[in-house]
N, C-alpha and C positions, 0 to 999 in steps of 0.2 A: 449236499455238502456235509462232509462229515469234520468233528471238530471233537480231537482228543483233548481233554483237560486234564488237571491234575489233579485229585482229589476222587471224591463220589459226589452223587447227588447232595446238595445241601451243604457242598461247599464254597471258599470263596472264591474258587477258579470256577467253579460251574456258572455261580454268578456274573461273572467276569466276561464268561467265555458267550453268555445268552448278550451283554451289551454290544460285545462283539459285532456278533452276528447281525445285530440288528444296524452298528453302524455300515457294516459289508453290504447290504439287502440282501443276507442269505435269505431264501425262502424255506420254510421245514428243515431249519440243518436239523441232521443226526449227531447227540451230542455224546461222548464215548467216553465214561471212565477212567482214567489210568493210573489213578494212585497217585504213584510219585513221580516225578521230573521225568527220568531214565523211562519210566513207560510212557508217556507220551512221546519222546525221540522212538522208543523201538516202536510205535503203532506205524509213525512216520517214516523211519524207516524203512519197514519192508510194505507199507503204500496202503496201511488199513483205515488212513485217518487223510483229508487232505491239508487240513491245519492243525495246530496245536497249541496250547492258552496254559503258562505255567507264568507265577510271580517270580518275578526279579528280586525284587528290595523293597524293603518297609522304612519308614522316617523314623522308627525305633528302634528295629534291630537290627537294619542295616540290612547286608547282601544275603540274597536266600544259595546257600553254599552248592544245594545238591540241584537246583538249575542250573547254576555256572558250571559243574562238574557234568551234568548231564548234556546240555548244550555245545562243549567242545569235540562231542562225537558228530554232529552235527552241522551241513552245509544247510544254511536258510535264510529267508529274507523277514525283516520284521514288519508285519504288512501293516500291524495298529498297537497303540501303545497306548495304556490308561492308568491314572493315579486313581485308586476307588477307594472312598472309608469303608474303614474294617472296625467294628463291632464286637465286641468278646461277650459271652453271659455264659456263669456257670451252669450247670444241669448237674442237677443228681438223680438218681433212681425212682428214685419215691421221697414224698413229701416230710418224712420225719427220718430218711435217711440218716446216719451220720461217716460223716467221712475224714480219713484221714492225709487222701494223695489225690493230686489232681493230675489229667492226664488230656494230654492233647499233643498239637504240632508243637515243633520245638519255636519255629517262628512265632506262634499265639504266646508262648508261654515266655517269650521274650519280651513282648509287646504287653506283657500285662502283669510282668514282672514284680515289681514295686507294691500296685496295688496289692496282689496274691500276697507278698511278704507282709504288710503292714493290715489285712483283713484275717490273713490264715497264718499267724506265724509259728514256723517249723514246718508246714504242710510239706509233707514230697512232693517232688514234680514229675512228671514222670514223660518221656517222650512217646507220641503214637504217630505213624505213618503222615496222619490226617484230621484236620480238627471234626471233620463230619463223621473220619473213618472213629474217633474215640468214641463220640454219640452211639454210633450203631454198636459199637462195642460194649459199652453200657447195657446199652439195653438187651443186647440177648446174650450176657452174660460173661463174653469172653474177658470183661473188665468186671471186679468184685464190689459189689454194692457198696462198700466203704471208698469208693470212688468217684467222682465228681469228675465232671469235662468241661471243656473250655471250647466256645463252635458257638457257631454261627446261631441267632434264635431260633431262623426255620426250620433248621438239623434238628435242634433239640426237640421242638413240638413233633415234628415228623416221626422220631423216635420213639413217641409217648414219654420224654421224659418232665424230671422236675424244674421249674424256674428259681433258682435261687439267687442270683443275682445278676443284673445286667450294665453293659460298658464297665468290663473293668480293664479297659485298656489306659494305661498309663499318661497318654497323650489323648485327648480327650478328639487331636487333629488328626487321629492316628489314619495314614493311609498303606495301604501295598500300590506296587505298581507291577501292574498285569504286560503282558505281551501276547500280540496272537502273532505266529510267526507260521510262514510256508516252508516245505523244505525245498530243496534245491538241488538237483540231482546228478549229475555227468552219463551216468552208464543208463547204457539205449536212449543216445539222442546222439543228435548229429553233432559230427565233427569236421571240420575241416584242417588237412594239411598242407601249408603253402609254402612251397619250396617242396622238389621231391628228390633231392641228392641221397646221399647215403645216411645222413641222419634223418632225414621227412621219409625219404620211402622206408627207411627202417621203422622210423617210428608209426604211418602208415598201417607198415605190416604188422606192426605188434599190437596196433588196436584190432587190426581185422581180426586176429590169430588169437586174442587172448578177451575179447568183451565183445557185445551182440551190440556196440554203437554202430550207426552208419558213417562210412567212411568216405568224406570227398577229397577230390586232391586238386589242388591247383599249382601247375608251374609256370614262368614265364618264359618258356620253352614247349609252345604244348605239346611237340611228339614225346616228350618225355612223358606229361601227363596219360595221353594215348595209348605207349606201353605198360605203365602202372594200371590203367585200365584192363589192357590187353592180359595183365600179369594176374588181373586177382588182388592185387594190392588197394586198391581204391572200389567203392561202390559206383561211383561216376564221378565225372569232372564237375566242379565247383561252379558254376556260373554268377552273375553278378546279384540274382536276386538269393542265390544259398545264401552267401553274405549275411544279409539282412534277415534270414530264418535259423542260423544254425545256433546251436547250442553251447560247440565250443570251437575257437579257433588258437591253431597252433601254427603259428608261424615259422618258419626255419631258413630264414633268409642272413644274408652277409647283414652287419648288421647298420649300415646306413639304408640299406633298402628294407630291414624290419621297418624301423624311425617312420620311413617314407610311408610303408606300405600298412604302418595300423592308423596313421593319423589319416586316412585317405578313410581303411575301413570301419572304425570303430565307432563313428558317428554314423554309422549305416545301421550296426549290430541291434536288435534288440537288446528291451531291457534286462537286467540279470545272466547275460548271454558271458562266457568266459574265455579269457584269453590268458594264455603263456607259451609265450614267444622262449627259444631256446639260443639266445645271444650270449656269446661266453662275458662279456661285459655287462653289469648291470646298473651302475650309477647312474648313468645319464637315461638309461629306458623307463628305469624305475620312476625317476625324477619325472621327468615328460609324457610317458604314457599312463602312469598313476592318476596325474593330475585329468588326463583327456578322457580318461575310463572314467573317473569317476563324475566326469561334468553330463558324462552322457547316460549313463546309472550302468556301466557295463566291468563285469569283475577283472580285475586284472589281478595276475600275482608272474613276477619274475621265474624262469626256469632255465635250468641251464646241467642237462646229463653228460658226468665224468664219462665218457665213451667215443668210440672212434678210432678210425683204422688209418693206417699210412696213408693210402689214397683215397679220393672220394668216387662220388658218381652214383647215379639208382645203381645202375648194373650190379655193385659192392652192395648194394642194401639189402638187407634177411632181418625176419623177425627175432632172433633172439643176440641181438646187436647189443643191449640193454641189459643182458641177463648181469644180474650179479654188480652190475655197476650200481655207482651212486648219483642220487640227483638230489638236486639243490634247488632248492626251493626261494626265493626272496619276498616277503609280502609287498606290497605297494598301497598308498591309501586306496585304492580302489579294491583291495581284497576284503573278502565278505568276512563276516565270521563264520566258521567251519569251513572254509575254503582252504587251508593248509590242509586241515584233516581228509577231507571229500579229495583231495588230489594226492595226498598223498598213497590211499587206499586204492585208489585211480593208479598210479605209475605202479606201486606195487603191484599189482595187477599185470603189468604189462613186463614186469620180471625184474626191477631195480632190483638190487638188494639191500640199500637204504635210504631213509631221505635226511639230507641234511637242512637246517630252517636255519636262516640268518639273514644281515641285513643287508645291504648292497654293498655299503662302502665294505663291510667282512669280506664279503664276496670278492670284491675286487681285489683286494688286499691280498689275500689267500692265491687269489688264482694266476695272479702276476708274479707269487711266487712257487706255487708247482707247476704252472701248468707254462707260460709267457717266459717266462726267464730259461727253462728248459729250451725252451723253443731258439729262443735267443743263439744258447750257447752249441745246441747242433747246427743251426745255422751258419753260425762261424766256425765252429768247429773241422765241417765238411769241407771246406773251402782249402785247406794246406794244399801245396800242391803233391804234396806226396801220398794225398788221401788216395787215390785209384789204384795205388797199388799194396792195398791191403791185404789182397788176397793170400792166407799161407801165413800173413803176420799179424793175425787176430783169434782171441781167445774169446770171444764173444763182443767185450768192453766195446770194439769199435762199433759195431752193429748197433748197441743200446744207443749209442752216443749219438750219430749219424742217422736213426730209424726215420725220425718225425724233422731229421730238416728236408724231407719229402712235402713242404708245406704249401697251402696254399695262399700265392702272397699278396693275393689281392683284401682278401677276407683277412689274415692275418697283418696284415700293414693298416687296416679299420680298428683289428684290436687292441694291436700297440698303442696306438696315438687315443684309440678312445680313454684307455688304462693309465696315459702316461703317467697320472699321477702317480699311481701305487706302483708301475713298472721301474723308471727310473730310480729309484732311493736301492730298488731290487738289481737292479745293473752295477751301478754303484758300486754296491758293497761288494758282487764279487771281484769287479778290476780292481777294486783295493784289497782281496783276499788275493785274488792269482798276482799281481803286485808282490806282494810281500813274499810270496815263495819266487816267485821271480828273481828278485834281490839278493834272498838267500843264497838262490844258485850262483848268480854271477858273484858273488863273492866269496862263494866258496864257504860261505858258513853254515857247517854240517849242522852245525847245533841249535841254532837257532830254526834250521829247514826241520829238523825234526820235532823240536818244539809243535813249528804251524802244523806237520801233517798229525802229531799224538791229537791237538785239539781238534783237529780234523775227525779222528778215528772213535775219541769220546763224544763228538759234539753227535753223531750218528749214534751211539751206543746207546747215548740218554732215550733219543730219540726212538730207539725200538721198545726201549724200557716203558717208557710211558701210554706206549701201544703198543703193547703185548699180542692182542689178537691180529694186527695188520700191519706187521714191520713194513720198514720201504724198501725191502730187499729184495 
């Protein structure tokens, strides 16, 4: 077992990381150096280390900044957690030393703050990597004998250096609190996609095409499944015990039959096992399956990619369906920590070209009005009876207008009513904008009609202005 820490020998993560061990029954871990925060994630990262042991927060200086910063690159689980007293003693070089700057972690030298001011007053302070790393530095010179460090006692003796004073920690209660955490991985492990229409076999295709994970498919149609086999699209079919072994599951069902089909499977899943479902609605999934992921320790985060074609079907499904688009991300309690980041790294991968993070109710809110309300109004729009004979009297406008009331109403009549809340206020307001030019016309008031369509023409113009790189034109 190996076990990256933060520091070098003789510091107080290497201490940390041996109680560790000993609570786990590791037998002979391999205990691995890293410095600082950031190198423990990159051991863990590319798979040098199998755990990793960095301090969180101290009762005195509070939150240790460059874990938090390091750890948001980071998908992982925190498998043990310890408050341990922390102990400071100076060391100087030699015994008749004199020195003017003390130098160590920035954390020690916060934690013993006070004292240092009211024993050494005016001394410099000086920041180093690592309270063990300042000892060793002492001692073979790369720190100037008019130096003193701040670390641990058995750093200093190990160094050969001097005792000059010891606990000068400010709180005499003074603890850190340690973390041994696992990382948590997505890429090369299995996946399953359930539902295989044109967004599941699309998206299917793009993990086969674009990452070395294994790919299972499941539909509730299984010739479909059978071709997606037949196609290359899928590694094999899903069966009931994948379930309960795979790594990550992606749903992509209507969304009453998501609801149905995670609270069926995710009391099956292993622990740590991940799920984002791609439901254009997210309030109520977020709400209800947040709460079931997290009773059963299994990760959930909402997901929902801006893409998609007039009609659906596998048949319409290809790998780079995703390219360039956006996906939306939603966390739910049951999202881990580094799990935004670990998926987002994840879709990129698969060709998005960004991700967006926010909370359900945004979510909905937003999408009831680009994406439901549009829906809305080619739906009705299509319907005139003089709409079929367009042909010859269109300049494009009708084609944009009419493309996506191509819809499908079973799944879309789920989304409406699941949305209503944020849909309707979004309905609303435009029969009270098409209203009002309405009015205009039938009474013939030019001026006031051109009033509504000028605020019409500015209320767009802002609208480019303030997104310059991605007008909606």
């Amino acid at each position: 077992m190996r076990i990256a820490y933060q520091g070098i020998p003789g510091s107080n993560s290497e201490a940390a990381a041996a109680i560790f061990a000993a609570n786990q029954g590791f037998i002979s871990p391999e205990y691995i150096p890293a410095i600082h925060s950031m190198g423990v994630v990159e051991l863990l990262n590319c798979g040098a280390a199998d755990y990793g042991v960095m301090a969180t927060q101290n009762l005195v200086a509070g939150q240790v900044e460059e874990t938090k910063k390091a750890l948001a690159g980071l998908s992982y689980r925190i498998v043990d957690a310890q408050w341990i007293p922390v102990h400071h003693c100076l060391f100087s070089k030699r015994p008749d030393a004199e020195f003017n700057c003390i130098a160590s972690h920035i954390q020690a030298l916060g934690q013993c703050r006070e004292n240092l001011s009211r024993r050494y007053p005016g001394m410099e302070l000086r920041e180093v990597e690592d309270t063990a790393i300042a000892a060793r530095y002492l001692a073979d010179g790369r720190l100037p004998e008019t130096t003193a460090v701040l670390c641990r006692k058995n750093a200093g003796e190990a160094f050969g250096l001097h005792l000059v004073a010891e606990n000068l920690e400010d709180d005499t209660r003074n603890m850190t609190e340690f973390i041994l955490i696992k990382p948590i991985r997505i890429l090369s492990k299995t996946i399953i996609v359930a539902g295989l229409g044109l967004m599941g076999g699309s998206m299917a295709k793009a993990i086969k095409a674009y990452t070395d994970c294994r790919v299972l498919g499941w539909n509730r149609t299984r010739a479909v499944a059978e071709q997606a086999l037949d196609d290359g699209a899928i590694d094999a079919i899903a069966s009931d015990e994948d379930f309960a072994s795979c790594d990550m599951l992606i749903p992509v069902l209507y969304p009453e039959a998501t609801l149905d089909f995670l609270k069926e499977k995710i009391p099956l899943m292993k622990k740590d096992a991940v799920v984002v479902d791609l439901v254009g609605v997210k309030t109520r999934l977020v709400n209800e399956i947040g709460a079931l992921a997290l009773e059963h320790g299994v990760r959930y985060t909402g997901g929902h990619p801006m893409a998609g074609l007039a009609k659906a079907g596998y048949k319409r499904s290809f790998a780079d369906l995703y390219k360039g688009c956006s996906m939306i991300l939603v966390p739910s309690a049951a999202t881990a920590p580094g799990d935004i980041e670990e998926l987002s790294r994840f879709f990129r991968g698969l060709g998005f070209g960004g991700i967006k993070i926010c909370s359900a109710e945004t979510h909905d809110q937003m999408i009831a009005h680009t994406s439901q309300l549009a829906h809305v109004v080619s739906n009705s729009y299509v319907k005139s009876p003089v709409s079929s004979n367009y042909v010859g009297f269109s300049g494009g406008s009708y084609k944009d207008m009419t493309r996506i009331a191509c819809l499908n109403e079973k799944v879309w009549t789920e989304l409406f009513i699941w949305n209503g809340e944020a849909l309707l206020p979004e309905i609303d307001g435009l029969i009270n904008n098409m209203t009002m030019i309405r009015n205009a016309i039938e009474n013939g008031d030019a001026k006031t009609l051109e009033s509504i369509l000028r605020q019409g023409r500015i209320a767009k113009e802002r609208i480019d202005a303030v997104n310059p790189d991605q007008p909606s034109d």
